[in-house]
C-alpha positions as a Markdown table, in Angstrom:
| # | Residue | x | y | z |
|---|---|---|---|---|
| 1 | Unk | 3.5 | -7.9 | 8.6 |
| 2 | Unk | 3.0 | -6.4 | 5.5 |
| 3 | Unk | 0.2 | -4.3 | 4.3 |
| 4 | Unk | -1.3 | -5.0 | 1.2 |
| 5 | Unk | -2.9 | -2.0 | -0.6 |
| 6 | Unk | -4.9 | -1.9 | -4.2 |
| 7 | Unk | -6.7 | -0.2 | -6.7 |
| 8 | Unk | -4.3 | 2.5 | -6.4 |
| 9 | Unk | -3.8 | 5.3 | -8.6 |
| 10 | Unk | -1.1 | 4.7 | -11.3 |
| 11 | Unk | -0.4 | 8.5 | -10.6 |
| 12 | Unk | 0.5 | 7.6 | -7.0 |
| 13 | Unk | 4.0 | 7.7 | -5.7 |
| 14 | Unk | 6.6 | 6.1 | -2.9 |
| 15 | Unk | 6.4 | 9.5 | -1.2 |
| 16 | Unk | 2.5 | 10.0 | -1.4 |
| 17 | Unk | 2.3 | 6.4 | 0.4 |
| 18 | Unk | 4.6 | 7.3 | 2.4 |
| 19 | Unk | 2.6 | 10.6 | 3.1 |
| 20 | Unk | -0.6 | 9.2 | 3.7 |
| 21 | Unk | 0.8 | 6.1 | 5.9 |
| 22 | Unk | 2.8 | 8.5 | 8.2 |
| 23 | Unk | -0.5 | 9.7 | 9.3 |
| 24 | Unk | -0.4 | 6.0 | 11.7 |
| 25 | Unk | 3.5 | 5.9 | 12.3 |
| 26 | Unk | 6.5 | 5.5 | 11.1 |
| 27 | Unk | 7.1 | 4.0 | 7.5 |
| 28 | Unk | 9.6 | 1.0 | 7.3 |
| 29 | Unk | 9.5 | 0.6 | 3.3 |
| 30 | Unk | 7.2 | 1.1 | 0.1 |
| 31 | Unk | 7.2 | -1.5 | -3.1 |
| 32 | Unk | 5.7 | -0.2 | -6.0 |
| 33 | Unk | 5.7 | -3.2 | -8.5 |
| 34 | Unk | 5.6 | -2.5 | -12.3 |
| 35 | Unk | 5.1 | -4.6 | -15.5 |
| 36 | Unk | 7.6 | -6.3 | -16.9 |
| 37 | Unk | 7.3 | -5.2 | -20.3 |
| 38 | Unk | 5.9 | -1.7 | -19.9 |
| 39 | Unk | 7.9 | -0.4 | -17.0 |
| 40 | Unk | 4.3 | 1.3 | -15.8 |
| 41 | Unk | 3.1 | 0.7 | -12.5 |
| 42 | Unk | 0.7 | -2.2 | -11.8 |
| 43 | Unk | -1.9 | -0.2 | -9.3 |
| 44 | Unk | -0.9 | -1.9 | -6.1 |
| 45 | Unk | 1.6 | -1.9 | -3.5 |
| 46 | Unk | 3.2 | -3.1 | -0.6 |
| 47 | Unk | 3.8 | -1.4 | 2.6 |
| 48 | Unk | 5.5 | -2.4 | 5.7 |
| 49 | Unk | 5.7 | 0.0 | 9.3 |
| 50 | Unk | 7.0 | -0.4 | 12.1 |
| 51 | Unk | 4.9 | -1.7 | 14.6 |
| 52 | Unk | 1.6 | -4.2 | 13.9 |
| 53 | Unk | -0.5 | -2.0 | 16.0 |
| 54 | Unk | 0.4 | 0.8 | 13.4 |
| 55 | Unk | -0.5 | -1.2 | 10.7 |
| 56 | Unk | -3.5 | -2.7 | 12.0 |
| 57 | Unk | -4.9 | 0.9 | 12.5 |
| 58 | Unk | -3.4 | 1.9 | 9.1 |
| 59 | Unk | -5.8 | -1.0 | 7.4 |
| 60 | Unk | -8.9 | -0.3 | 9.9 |
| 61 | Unk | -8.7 | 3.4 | 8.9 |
| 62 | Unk | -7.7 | 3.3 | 5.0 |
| 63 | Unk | -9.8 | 0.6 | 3.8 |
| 64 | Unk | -12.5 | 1.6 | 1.5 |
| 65 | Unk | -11.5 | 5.3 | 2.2 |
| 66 | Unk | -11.4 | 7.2 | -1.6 |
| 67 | Unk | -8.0 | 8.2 | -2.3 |
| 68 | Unk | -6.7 | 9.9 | -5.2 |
| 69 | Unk | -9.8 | 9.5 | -6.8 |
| 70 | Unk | -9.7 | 5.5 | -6.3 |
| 71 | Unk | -11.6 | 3.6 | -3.4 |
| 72 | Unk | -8.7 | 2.1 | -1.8 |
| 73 | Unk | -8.9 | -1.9 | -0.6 |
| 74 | Unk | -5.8 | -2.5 | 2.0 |
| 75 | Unk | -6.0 | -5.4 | 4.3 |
| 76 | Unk | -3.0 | -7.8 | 5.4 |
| 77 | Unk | -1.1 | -9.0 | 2.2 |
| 78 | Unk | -1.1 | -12.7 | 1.6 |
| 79 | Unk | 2.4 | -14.7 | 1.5 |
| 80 | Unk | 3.2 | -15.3 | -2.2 |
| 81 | Unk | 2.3 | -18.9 | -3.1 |
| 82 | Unk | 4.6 | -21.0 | -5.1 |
| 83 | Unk | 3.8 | -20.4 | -9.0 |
């Protein structure tokens, strides 16, 4: 499963997710997308742990907690549909 997690900061950083994640086990990988064009980050990202019960707590625990200034929404990310 991969975590889905927006309204981010665009100050935020692989290593702060990583930071703040770690809190509910171990980190498998961080995606911080950016534009295109602009090279700046888009305010979301992408994180995947270990185990489901890690993440599960992860998204009980960070939802709608403030975060760098930013309410945070993370929840389950959605497969990508076909475009």
């Amino acid at each position: 499963m991969t975590i889905y997690v927006g309204n981010l900061s665009y100050r935020a950083t692989e290593a702060d997710l990583k930071a703040v994640f770690a809190d509910y086990g171990e980190v498998k990988r961080v995606v911080l997308p950016t534009d295109r064009e602009t090279g700046r980050m888009r305010g979301f990202a992408f994180v995947d742990m270990i185990e489901d019960a890690q993440e599960d707590s992860a998204i009980a625990e960070l939802d709608g907690a403030e975060w760098m200034g930013r309410q945070l929404r993370v929840n389950k990310a959605k497969p990508r549909g076909d475009n």
